[in-house]
KEFI-331661 format. One record per residue (C-alpha): x, y, z; residue number from 1; residue in three letters. Coordinates in pm, whole numbers. Layout:
# KEFI-331661
[pt [X, Y, Z], NUM, ALA],
...
END
This chain:
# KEFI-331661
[pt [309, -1928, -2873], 1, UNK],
[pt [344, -1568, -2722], 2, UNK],
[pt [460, -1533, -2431], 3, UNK],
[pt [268, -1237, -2271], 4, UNK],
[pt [372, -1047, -1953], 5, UNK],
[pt [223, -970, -1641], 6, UNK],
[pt [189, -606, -1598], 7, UNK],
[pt [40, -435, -1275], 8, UNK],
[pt [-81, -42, -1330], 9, UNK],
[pt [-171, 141, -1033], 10, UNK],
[pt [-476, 379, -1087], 11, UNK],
[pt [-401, 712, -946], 12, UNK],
[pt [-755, 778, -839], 13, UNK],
[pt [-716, 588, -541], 14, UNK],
[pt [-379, 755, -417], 15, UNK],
[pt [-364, 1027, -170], 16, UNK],
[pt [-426, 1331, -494], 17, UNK],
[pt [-268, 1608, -254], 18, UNK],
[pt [76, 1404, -291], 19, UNK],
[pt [46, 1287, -646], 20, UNK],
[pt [406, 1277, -722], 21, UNK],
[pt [504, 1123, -421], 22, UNK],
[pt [234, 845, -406], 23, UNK],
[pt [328, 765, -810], 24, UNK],
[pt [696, 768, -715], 25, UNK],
[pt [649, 503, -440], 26, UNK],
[pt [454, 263, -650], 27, UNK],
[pt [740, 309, -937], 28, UNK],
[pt [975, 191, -602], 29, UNK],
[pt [746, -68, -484], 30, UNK],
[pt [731, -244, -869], 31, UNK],
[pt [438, -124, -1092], 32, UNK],
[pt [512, -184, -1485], 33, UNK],
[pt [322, 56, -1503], 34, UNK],
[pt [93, 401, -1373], 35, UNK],
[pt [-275, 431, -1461], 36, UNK],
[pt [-394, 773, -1535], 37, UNK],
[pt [-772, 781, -1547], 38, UNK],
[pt [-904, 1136, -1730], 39, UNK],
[pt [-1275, 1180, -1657], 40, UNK],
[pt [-1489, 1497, -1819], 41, UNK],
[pt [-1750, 1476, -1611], 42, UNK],
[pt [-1968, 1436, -1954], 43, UNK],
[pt [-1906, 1073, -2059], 44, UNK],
[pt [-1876, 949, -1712], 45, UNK],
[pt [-2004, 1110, -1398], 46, UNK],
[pt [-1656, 1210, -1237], 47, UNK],
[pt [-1377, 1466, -1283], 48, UNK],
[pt [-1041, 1449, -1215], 49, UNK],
[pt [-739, 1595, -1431], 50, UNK],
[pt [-588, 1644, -1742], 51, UNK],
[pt [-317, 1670, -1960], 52, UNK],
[pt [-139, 2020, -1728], 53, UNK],
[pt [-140, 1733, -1463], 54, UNK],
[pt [17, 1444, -1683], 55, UNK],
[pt [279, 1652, -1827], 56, UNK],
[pt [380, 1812, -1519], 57, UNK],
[pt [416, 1488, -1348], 58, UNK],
[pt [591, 1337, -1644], 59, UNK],
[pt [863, 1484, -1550], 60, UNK],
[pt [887, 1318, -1204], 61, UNK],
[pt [939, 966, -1275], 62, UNK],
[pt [1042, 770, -1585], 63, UNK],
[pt [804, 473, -1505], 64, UNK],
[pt [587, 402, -1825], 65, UNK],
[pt [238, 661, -1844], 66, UNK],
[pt [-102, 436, -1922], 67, UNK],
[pt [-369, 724, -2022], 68, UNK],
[pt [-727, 631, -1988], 69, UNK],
[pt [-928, 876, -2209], 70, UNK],
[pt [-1295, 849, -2062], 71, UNK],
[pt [-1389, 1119, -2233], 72, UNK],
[pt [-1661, 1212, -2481], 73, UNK],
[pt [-1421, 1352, -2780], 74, UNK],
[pt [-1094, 1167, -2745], 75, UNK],
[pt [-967, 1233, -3079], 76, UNK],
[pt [-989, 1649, -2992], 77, UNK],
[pt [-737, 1594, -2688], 78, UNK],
[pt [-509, 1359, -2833], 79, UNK],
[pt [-206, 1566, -2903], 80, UNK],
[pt [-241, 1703, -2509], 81, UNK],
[pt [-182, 1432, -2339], 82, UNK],
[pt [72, 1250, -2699], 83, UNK],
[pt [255, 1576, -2588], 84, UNK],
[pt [228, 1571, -2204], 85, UNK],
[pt [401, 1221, -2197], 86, UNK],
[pt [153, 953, -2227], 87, UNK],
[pt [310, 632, -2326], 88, UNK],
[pt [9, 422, -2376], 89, UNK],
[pt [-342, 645, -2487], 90, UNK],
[pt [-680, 449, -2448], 91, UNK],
[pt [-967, 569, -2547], 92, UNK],
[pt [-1353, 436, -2513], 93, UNK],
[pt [-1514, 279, -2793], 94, UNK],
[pt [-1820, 407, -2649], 95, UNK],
[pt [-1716, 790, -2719], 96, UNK],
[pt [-1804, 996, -3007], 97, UNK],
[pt [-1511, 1010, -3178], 98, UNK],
[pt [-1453, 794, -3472], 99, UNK],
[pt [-1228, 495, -3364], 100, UNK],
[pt [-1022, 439, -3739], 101, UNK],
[pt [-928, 757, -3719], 102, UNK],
[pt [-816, 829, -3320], 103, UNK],
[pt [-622, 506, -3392], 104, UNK],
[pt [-446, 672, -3683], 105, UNK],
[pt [-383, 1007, -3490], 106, UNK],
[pt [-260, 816, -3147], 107, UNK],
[pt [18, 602, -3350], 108, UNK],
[pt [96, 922, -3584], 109, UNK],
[pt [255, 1031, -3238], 110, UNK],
[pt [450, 739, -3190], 111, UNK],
[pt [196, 616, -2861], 112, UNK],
[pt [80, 267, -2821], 113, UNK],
[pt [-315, 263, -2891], 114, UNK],
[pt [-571, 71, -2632], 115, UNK],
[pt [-962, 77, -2660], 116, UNK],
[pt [-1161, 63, -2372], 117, UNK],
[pt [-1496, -147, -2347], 118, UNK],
[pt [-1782, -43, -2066], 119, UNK],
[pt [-1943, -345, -1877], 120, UNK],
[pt [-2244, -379, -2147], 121, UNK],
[pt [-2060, -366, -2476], 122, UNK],
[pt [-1959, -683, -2626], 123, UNK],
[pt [-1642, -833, -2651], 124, UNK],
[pt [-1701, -865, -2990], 125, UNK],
[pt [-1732, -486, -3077], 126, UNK],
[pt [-1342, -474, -3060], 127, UNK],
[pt [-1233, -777, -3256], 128, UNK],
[pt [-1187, -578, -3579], 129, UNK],
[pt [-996, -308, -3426], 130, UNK],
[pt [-715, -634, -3265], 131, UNK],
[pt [-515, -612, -3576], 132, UNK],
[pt [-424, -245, -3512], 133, UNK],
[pt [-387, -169, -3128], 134, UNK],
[pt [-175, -267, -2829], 135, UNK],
[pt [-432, -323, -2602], 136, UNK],
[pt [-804, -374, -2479], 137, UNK],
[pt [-909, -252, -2151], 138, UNK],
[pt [-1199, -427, -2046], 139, UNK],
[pt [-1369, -224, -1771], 140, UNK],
[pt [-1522, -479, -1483], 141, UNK],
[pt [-1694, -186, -1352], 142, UNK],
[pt [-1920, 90, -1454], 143, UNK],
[pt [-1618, 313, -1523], 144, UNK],
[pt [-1651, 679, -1348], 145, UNK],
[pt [-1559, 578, -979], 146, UNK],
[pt [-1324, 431, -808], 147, UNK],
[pt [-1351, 117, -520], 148, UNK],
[pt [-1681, -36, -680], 149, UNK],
[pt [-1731, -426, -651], 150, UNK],
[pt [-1587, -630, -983], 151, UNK],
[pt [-1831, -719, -1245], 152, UNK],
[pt [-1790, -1128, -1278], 153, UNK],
[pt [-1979, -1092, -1651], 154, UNK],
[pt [-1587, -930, -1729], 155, UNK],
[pt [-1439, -1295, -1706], 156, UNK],
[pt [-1613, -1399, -1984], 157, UNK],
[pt [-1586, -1130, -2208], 158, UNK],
[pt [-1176, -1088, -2108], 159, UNK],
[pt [-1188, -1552, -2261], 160, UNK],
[pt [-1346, -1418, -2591], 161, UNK],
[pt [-1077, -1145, -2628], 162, UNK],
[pt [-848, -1357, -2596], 163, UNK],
[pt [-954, -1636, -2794], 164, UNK],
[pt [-983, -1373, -3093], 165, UNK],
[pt [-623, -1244, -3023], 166, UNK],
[pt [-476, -1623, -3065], 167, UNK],
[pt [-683, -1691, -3397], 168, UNK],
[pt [-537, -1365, -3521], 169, UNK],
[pt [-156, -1424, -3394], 170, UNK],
[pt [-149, -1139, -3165], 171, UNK],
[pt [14, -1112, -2845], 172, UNK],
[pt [-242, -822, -2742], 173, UNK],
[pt [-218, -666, -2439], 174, UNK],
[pt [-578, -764, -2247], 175, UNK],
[pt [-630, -499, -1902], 176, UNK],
[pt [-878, -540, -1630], 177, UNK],
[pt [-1023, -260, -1481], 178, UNK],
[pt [-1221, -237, -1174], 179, UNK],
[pt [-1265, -430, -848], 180, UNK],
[pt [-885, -596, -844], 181, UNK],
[pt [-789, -772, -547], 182, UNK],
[pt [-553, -1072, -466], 183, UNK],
[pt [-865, -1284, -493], 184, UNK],
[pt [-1035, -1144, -861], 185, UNK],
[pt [-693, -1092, -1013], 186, UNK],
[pt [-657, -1508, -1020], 187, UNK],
[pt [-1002, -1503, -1232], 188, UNK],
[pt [-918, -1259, -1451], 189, UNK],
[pt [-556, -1344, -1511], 190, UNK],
[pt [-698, -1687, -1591], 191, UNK],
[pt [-907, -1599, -1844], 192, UNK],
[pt [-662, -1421, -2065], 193, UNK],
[pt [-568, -1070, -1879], 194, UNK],
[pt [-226, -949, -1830], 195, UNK],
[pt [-261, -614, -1745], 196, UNK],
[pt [-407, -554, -1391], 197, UNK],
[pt [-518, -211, -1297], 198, UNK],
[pt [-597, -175, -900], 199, UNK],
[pt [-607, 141, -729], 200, UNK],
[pt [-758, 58, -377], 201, UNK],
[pt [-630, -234, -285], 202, UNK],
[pt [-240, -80, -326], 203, UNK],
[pt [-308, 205, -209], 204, UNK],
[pt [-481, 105, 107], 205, UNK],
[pt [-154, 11, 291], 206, UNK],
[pt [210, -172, 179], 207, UNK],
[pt [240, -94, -186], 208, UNK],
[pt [512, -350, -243], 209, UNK],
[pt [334, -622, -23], 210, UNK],
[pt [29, -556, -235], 211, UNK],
[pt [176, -496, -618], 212, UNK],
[pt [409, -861, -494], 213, UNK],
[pt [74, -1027, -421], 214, UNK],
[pt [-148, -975, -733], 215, UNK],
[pt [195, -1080, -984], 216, UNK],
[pt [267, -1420, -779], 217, UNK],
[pt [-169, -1508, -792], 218, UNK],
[pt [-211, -1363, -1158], 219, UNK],
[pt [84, -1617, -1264], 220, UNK],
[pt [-24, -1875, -1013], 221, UNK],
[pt [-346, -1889, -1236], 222, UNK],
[pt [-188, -1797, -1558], 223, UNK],
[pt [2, -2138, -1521], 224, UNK],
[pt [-312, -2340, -1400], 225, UNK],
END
């Protein structure tokens, strides 16, 4: 039986952007595993916010570990970028147009740990044949292009069949939650099979450390039940 950690990853998005460093720094201080970097095109989701200039510049400010989210229509084009600028972990969407053997290939040729991303409407199932050769699934619990929407409870299900697969397979694969994470839906969806928890509002809103200590003691609370 693995024994698979609790990771939290604080999404950027929600931070105070005019003090980027600073805000990642204090997380790192106040106990993230972890810093969630979402890259939006404006293209395959309606948003944009910053890319690999950004990551590599702030790579340099912190040594805590770099979790890329690639929601963007051509991962595979941008992958050296952001291999280069210091990502640690590169995700990209299974829902993009690049082909997902090969972006695999070209994210591990780099020495990166690989995670695919899953939108609210694609089925869990979609990713069990890619289990065997990535770190990770991020399963988004919101449409993905925003940040502070309301969690998607159809996730909780979808996050049990992951995980289900993962153990019939023998893998200890990392399973992230995405969207609408609070003290309250981290207990669901740490339950179910998640590990990694990516919140952005609810840290950022006010005590960093109170809130990053909060959703580690309920996500093993319910990891245990």
């Amino acid at each position: 039986m693995f024994k698979i950690d609790i990771k939290i990853a604080p999404s950027v998005l929600a931070c105070d952007l005019s003090a980027l460093a600073d805000e990642s720094i204090k997380v790192y201080e106040a106990g993230a595993h972890m810093l969630h970097l979402d890259v939006m095109d404006g293209h395959f989701v309606p948003n944009i916010t910053f890319g690999a200039p950004v990551i590599k510049t702030l790579r340099k400010k912190l040594p805590i570990l770099f979790d890329v989210h690639l929601m963007i229509s051509k991962p595979y084009d941008y992958i050296k970028d952001f291999a280069d600028a210091g990502a640690d972990i590169i995700t990209f969407h299974l829902e993009a147009e690049s082909p997902a053997e090969e972006t695999i290939s070209l994210i591990k040729s780099f020495g990166k740990k690989v995670g695919i991303s899953i939108k609210p409407n694609t089925p869990a199932t979609e990713v069990f044949k890619y289990l065997p050769h990535i770190d990770m699934v991020l399963v988004m619990s919101v449409e993905p292009g925003f940040g502070g929407q309301s969690f998607i409870e159809g996730s909780i299900d979808k996050i049990r069949e992951i995980r289900k697969e993962a153990a019939r397979l023998g893998l200890d694969t990392d399973i992230q939650v995405d969207g609408g994470i609070d003290d309250k839906t981290v207990r669901l969806v740490s339950e179910a099979g998640a590990n990694v928890f990516v919140a952005g509002s609810y840290i950022f809103k006010d005590d960093y450390k109170k809130a990053i200590d909060l959703l580690i003691k309920n996500a093993e609370e319910a990891k245990s039940l």
